[in-house]
N, C-alpha and C positions, 0 to 999 in steps of 0.2 A: 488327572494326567494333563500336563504340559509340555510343547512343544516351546525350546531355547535356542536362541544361537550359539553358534561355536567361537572360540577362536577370538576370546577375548584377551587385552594386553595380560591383564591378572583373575585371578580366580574369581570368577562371579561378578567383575567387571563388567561395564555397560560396553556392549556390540553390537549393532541394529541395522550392520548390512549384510543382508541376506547373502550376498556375493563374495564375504569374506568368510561363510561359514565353514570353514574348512576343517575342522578337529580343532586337537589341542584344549584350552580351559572354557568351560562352560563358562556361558557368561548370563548376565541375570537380566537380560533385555529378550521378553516374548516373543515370539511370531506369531504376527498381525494374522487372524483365523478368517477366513472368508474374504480377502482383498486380491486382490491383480496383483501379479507379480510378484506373491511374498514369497517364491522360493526360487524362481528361475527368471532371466531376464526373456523379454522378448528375442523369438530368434527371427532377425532382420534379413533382407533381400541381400544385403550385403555378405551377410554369415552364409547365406546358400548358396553363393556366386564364389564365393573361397573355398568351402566345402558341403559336401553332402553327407560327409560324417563328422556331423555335430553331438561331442558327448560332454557332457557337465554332473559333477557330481558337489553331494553339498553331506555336512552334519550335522543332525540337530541334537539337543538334548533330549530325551523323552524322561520328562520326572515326572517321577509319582508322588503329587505334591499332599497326596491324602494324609490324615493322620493315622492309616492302617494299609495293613498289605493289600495287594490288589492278587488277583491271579487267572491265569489263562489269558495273558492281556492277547490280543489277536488286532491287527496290524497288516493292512493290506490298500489297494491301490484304486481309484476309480477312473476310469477312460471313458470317454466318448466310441463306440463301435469303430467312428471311421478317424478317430487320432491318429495323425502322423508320429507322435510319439510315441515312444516305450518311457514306462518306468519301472525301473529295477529297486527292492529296499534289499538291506541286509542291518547287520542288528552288531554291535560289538560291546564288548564290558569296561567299564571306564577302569582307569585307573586303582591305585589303591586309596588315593582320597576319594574315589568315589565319582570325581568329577573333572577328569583330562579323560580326551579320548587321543588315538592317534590323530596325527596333526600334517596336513596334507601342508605342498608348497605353493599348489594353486590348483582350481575347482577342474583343472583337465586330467589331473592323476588317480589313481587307482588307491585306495587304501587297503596296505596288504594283510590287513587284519578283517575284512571283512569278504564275504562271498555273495555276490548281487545276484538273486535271484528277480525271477514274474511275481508277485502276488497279488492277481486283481481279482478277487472275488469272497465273498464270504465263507465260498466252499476251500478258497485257498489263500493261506494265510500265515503271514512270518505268525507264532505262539512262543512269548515268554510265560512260562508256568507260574512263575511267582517274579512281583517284584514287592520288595519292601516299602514301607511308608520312607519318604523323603531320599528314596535311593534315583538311580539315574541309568540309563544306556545310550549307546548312540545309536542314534537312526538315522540311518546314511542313506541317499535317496541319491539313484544316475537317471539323471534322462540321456536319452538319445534319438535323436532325431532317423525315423527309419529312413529307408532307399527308397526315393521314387522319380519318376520323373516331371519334370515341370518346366511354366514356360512364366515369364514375368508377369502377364496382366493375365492370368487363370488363377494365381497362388491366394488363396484367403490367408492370408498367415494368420491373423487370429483366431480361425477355427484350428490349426495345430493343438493348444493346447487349452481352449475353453473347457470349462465345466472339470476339469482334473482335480483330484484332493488325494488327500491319504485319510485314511479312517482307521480310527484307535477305538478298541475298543476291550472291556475285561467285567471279571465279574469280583465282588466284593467277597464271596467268602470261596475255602476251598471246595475243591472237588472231593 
């Protein structure tokens, strides 16, 4: 299983800003696994002095690049206990190629094909029951910054979102 960006010029076109993943044609540029930054930008003193409701949503491809089906894939969210953010997934079915998803105008809108739920634990968890060998979905990820309050020299902003991932995970044969 692999995580793609979205929202490339053409089908399976190279796209490698995490900022532009907004829907639309899978594109064939990976997301950098285990780096800073590879799915949300830093959120700046300046972003919390305009608003304190900061929400950003992205799409990635999730293909199952195996040469066999996978199933029960399970898909859920890790937080740090005292994260100021939330992360929300929801899960949508590409296309009839396989490989467009809805296609956002930019990362502050809502995709109306999709319903953002919690899933941060292994007890709870987006479940696609089956995917196919070389098939695709979208997995759409919101953050948002919770409500709190703060004062300029208290804020650590880089503990907001240290240590956060998503975890994919499935089993090879069926149930």
């Amino acid at each position: 299983m692999r995580l793609y960006h979205t929202n490339s010029p053409t089908l399976l076109g190279e796209q490698k800003n995490v900022q532009k993943s907004v829907g639309g044609y899978l594109s064939s540029s990976l997301l950098l696994n285990g780096s800073l930054n590879n799915l949300f930008q830093d959120i700046t003193w300046t972003d919390l002095q305009k608003s304190q409701e900061i929400q950003d949503v992205k799409c990635l491809g999730l293909v199952n690049i195996n040469d066999f089906d996978v199933y029960n894939v399970r898909i859920h969210t890790s937080l740090p206990v005292d994260a100021l953010i939330e992360l929300q997934l929801g899960v949508s079915s590409a296309n009839s190629t396989g490989l467009t998803f809805e296609r956002l105008t930019n990362n502050k809108e809502l995709p109306l094909s999709v319903n953002f739920e919690t899933y941060d634990s292994d007890s709870n968890t987006i479940v696609i029951d089956s995917m196919p060998a070389n098939s695709a979905v979208g997995l759409w990820v919101k953050r948002t910054l919770k409500s709190f309050s703060f004062q300029e020299d208290s804020l650590p902003l880089v503990d907001i979102i240290k240590n956060a991932g998503i975890i994919i995970d499935y089993d090879e044969t069926a149930p």
